[in-house]
N, C-alpha and C positions, 0 to 999 in steps of 0.2 A: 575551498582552500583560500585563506587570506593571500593577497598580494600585497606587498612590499608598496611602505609609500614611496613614490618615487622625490618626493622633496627631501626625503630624509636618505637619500643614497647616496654614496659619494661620488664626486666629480670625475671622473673619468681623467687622468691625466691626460689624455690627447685632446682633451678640448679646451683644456688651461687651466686645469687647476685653479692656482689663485688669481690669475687673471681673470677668471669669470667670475668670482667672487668680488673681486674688487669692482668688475661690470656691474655685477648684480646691485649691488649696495649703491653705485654709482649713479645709475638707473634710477633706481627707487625714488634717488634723493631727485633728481628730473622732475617724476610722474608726481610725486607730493608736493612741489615745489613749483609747478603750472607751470612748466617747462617745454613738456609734451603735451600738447592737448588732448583731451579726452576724446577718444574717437577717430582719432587721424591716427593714419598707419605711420608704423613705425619704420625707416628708412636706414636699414642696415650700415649703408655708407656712411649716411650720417654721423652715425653711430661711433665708426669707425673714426674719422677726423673731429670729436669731440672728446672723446674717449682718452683716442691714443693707443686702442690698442686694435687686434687682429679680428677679421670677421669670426671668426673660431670661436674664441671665449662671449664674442656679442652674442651669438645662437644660443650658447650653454646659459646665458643672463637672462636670454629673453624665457627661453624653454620654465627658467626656476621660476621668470613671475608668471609667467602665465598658472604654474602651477601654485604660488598663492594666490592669483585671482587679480594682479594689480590690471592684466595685459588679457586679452582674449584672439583668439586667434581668427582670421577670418576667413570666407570661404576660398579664396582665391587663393591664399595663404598666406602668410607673413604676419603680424600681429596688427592690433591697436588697445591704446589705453582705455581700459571698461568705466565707464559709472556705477554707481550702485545706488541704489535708494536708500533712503533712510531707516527704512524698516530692516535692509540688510544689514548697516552698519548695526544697528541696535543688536539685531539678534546674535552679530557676532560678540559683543559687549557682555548681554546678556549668556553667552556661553561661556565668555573667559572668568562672568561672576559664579556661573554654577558649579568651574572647574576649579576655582579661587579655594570656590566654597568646601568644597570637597577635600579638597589636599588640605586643608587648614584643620579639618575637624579629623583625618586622619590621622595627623601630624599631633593633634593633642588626644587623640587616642591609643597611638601607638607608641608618645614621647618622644620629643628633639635632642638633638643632643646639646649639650652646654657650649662647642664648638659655634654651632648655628648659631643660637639661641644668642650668645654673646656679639657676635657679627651683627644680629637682627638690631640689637640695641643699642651698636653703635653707629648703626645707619641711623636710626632715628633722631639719636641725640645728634646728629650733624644735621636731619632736618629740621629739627628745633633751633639750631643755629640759624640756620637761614631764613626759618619764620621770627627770629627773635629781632630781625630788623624792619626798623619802622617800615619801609617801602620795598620794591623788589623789582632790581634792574633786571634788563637779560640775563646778565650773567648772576645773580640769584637765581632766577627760573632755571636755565641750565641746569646747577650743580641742585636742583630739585627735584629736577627729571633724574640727572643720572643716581640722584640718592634714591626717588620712588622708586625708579626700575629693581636697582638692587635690592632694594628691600622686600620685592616681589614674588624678586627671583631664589631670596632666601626662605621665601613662605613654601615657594612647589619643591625646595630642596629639604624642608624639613617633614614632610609624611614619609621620604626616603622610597619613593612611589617612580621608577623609572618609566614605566608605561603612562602614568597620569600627567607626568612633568613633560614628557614627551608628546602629548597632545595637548599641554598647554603654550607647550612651545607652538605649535601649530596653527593653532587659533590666536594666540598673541601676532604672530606673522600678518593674520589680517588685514585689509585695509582699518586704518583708523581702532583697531581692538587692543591695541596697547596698555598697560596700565598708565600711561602718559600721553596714550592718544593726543586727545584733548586738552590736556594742561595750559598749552602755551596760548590758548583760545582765553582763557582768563587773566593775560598778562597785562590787559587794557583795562579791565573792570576794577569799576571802585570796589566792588567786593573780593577783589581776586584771593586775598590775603586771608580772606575770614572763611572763605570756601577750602584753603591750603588746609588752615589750621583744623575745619571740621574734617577730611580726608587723614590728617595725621593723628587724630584722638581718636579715630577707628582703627589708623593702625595699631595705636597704643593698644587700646581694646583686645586686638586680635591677638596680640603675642602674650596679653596676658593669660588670655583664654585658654590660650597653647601652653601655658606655662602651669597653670591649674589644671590640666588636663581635659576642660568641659569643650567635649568634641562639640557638642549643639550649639552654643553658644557660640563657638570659632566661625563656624558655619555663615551663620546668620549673619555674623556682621560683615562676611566678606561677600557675601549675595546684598545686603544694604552696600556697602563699598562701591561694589558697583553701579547702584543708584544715580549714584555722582557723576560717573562717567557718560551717563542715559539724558543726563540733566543740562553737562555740557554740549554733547551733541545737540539738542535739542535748539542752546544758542547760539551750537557755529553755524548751523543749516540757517538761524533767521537771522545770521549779522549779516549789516551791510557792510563791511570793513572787509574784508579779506587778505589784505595784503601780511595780516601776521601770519597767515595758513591758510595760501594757496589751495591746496591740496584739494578743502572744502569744496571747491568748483566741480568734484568729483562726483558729488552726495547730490542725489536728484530729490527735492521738497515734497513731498508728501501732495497728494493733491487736494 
């Protein structure tokens, strides 16, 4: 008999509801953010007078990462921030590309609806804005993050697939498995703009795919799609720069 994820159950109102939520999120931004270091236990009180709020919801915050994987628990008890190697990050990437992959050729096999379909391409056409400008400040990058993500999230909503959207929500949770993981790692490079622009002619690609109906085709270019993400990784683990994403200090180098 299957068991219940536990990441996916809901909050117990006696341990705070949205207060642990907002810990949780809170948190995160810390551990990505080389805030906490990687390794050193995490100190509840601390927590508490950084926060702002009650031991209660800190337990229920730490409890949910440990159950994405950011936090590990230790013998004695109480948490610290995990590492992971590079091959972990990868394989997590490489599973958000197979599950990409999947709902996509779904989605043009079993038909979007023109609801979606229209959302999908108006996300696009706002990220063609934002690549239509010579350079790209932070706030470019941003409003490209939040346009990629959506546009993502319209992809695992159009196979109409609650079990698969539900395990990709899962694996996007990941450390660094995001469809924007890595983006802002290219905010420094001279190439950063020409790497945007190939990432968004596969989106173009993919929704056509879906819109032709050619499930195989959808497929493929969103397992390629992921490539990119494999690619980036690849530069944040050898830059020496870190200060655009901390986080990175997390990723142990291959040896």
């Amino acid at each position: 008999m299957a068991h219940p994820d536990p990441s996916h159950a809901p909050l117990d109102p006696d341990l705070g509801g949205s207060q642990a939520v907002k810990a949780q999120l809170r948190l995160r931004e810390l551990i990505l953010a080389g805030e906490l270091p990687a390794g050193a236990r995490i100190a509840e009180l601390t927590l508490v007078e950084k926060l702002g709020v009650s031991r209660t919801p800190i337990r229920a915050a730490l409890m949910r990462l440990e159950q994405e994987g950011l936090l590990e628990t230790l013998p004695g008890g109480g948490y610290a921030v995990r590492t992971f190697s590079e091959r972990d990050v990868s394989d997590a990437i490489e599973l958000r590309g197979t599950l990409e992959g999947l709902l996509s050729r779904l989605a043009a096999e079993r038909g979007a609806t023109t609801l979606v379909l229209s959302e999908a391409r108006e996300c696009l056409a706002g990220v063609d804005a934002v690549l239509a400008q010579p350079a790209l400040d932070d706030e470019a990058f941003l409003r490209y993050v939040r346009l990629n993500e959506r546009f993502h999230a319209l992809l695992a909503e159009m196979a109409g697939s609650p079990v698969l959207a539900r395990e990709l929500e899962r694996v996007v949770r990941l450390p660094f498995a995001s469809p924007s993981g890595f983006v802002v790692v290219q905010a420094n490079s001279a190439r950063a703009r020409d790497m945007l622009i190939v990432a968004q002619d596969q989106h173009r690609q993919v929704l056509e795919a879906i819109e032709q109906r050619e499930g195989g085709r959808a497929e493929a270019i969103m397992r390629e799609h992921s490539r990119l993400a494999q690619r980036n990784l690849r530069e944040a683990v050898r830059s020496t720069d870190l200060d655009r994403m901390p986080g990175v200090r997390l990723i142990r180098k291959r040896g």
